[in-house]
N, CA, C and O atoms as a Tinker XYZ file with bonds, in Angstrom:
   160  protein
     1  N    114.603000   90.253000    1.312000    73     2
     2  CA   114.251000   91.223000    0.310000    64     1     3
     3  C    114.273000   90.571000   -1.073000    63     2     4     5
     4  O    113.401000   90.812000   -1.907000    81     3
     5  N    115.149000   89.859000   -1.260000    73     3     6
     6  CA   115.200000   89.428000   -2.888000    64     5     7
     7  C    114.200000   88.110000   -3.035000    63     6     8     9
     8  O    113.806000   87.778000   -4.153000    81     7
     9  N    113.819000   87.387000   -1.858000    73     7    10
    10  CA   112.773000   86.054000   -1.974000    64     9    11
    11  C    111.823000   87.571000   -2.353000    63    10    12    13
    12  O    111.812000   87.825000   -3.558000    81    11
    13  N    111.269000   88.287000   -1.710000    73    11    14
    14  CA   110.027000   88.798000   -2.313000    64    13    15
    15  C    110.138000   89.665000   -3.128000    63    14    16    17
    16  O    109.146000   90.377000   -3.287000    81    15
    17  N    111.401000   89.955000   -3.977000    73    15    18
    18  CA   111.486000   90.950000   -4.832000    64    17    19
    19  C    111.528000   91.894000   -4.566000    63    18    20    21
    20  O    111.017000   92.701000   -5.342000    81    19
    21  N    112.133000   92.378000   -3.355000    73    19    22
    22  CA   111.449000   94.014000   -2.481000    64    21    23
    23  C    112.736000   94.350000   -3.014000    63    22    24    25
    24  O    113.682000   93.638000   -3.350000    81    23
    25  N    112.532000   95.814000   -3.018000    73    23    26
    26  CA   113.865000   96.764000   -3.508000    64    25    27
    27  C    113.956000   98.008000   -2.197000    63    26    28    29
    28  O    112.993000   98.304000   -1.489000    81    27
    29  N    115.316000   98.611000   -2.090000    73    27    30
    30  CA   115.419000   98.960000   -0.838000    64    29    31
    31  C    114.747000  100.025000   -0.419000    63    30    32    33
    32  O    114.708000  100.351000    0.768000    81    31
    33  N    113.790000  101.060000   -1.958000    73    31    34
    34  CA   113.050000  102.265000   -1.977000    64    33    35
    35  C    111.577000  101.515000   -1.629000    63    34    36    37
    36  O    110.659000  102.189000   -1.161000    81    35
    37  N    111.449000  100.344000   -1.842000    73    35    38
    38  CA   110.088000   99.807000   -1.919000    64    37    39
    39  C    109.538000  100.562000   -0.110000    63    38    40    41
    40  O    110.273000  100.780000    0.853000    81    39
    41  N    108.026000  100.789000   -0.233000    73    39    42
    42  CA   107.260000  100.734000    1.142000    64    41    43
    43  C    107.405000   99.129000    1.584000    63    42    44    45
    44  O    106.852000   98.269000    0.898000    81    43
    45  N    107.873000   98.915000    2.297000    73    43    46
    46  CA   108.072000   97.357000    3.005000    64    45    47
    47  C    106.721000   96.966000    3.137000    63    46    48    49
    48  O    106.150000   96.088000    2.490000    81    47
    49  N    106.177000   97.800000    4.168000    73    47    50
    50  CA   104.892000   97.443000    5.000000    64    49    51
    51  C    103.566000   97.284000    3.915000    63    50    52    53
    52  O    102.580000   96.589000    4.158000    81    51
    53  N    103.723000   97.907000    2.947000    73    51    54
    54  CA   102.491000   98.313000    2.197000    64    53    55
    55  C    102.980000   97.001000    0.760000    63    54    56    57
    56  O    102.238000   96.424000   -0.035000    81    55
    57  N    103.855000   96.957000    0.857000    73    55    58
    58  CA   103.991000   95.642000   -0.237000    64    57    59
    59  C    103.562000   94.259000    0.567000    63    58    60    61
    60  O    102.996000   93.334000   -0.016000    81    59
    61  N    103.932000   94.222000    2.123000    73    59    62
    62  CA   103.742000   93.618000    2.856000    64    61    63
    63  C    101.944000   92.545000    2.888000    63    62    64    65
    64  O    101.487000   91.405000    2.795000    81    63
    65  N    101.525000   94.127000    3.107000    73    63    66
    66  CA    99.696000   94.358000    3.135000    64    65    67
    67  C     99.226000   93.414000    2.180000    63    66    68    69
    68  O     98.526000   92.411000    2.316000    81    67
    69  N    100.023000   94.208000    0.688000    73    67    70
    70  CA    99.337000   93.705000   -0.392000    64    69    71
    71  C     99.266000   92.578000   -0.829000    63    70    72    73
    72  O     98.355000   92.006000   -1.428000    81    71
    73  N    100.453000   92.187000   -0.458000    73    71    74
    74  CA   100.906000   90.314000   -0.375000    64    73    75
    75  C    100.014000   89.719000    0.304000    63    74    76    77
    76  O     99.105000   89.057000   -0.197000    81    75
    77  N    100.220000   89.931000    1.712000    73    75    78
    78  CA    98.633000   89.342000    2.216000    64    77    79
    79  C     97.208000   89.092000    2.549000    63    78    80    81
    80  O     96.515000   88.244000    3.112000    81    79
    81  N     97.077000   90.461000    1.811000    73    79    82
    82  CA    95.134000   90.352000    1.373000    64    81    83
    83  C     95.608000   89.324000    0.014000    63    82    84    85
    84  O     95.470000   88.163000    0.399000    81    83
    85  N     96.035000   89.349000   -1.201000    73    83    86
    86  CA    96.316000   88.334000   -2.403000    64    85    87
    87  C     96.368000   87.139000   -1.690000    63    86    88    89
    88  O     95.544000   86.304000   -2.065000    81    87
    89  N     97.050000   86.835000   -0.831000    73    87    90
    90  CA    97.292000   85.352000   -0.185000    64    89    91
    91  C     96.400000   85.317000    0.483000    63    90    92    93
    92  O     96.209000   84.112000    0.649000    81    91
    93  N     95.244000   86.159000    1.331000    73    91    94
    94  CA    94.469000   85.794000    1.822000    64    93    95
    95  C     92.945000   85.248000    0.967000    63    94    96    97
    96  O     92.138000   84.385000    1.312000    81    95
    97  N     92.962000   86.088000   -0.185000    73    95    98
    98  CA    92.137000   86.122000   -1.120000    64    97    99
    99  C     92.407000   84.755000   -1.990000    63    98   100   101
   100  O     91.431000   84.360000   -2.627000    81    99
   101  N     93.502000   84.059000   -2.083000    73    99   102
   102  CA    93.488000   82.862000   -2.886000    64   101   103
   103  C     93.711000   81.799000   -2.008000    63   102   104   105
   104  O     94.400000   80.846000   -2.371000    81   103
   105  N     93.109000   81.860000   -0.668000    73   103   106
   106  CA    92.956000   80.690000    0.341000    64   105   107
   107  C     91.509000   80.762000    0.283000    63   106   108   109
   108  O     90.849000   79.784000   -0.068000    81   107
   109  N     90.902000   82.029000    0.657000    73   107   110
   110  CA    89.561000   81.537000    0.241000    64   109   111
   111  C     89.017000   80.759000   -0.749000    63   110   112   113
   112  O     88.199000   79.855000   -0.579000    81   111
   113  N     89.666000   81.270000   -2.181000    73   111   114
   114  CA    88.942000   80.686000   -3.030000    64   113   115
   115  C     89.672000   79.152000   -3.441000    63   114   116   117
   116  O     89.802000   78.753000   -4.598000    81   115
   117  N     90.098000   78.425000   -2.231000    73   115   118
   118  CA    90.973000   77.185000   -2.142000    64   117   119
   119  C     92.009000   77.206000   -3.178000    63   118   120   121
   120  O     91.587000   76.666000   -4.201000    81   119
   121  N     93.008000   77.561000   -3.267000    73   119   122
   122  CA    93.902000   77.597000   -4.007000    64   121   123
   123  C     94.905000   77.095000   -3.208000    63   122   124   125
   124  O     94.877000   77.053000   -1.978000    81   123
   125  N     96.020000   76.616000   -4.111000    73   123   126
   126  CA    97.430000   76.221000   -2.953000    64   125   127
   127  C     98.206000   77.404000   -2.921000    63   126   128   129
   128  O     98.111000   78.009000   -3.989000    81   127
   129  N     98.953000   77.970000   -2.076000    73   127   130
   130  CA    99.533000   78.454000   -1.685000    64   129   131
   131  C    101.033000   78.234000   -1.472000    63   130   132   133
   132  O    101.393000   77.736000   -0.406000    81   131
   133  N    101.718000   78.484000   -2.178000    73   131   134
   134  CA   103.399000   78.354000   -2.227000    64   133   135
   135  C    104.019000   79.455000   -2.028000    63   134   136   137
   136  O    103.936000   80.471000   -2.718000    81   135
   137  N    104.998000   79.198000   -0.576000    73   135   138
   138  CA   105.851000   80.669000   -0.455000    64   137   139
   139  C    107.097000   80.744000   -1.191000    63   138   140   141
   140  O    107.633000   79.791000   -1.757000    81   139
   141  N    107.445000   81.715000   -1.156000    73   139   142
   142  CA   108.389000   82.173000   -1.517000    64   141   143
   143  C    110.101000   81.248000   -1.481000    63   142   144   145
   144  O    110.392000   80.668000   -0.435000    81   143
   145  N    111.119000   81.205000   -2.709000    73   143   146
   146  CA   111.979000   80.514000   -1.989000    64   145   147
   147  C    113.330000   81.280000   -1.749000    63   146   148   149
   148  O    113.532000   82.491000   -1.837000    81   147
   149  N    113.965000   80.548000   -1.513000    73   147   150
   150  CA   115.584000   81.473000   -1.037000    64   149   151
   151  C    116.106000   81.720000   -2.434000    63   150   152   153
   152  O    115.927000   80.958000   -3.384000    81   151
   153  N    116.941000   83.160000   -2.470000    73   151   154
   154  CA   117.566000   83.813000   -3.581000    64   153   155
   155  C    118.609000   82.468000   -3.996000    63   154   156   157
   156  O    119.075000   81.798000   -3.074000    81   155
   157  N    118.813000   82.256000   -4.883000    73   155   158
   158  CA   120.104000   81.310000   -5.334000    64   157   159
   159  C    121.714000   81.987000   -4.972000    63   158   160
   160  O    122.730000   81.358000   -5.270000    81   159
């Protein structure tokens, strides 16, 4: 939850979605892609 910033009211699934049409959308247009890292 905290690598993606999710909060515990957040829709999981639908933040989920949105994350990956964006990540899908900046592979098309060749971009690099860096995930997420662990909370400190």
């Amino acid at each position: 939850m905290q690598a993606y910033d999710f909060h515990p009211n957040d829709d999981i699934l639908e933040k989920l979605l949105t994350s990956n049409i964006e990540l899908a959308e900046k592979e098309k247009q060749g971009l690099k892609i860096i995930g997420s890292s662990a909370p400190n």
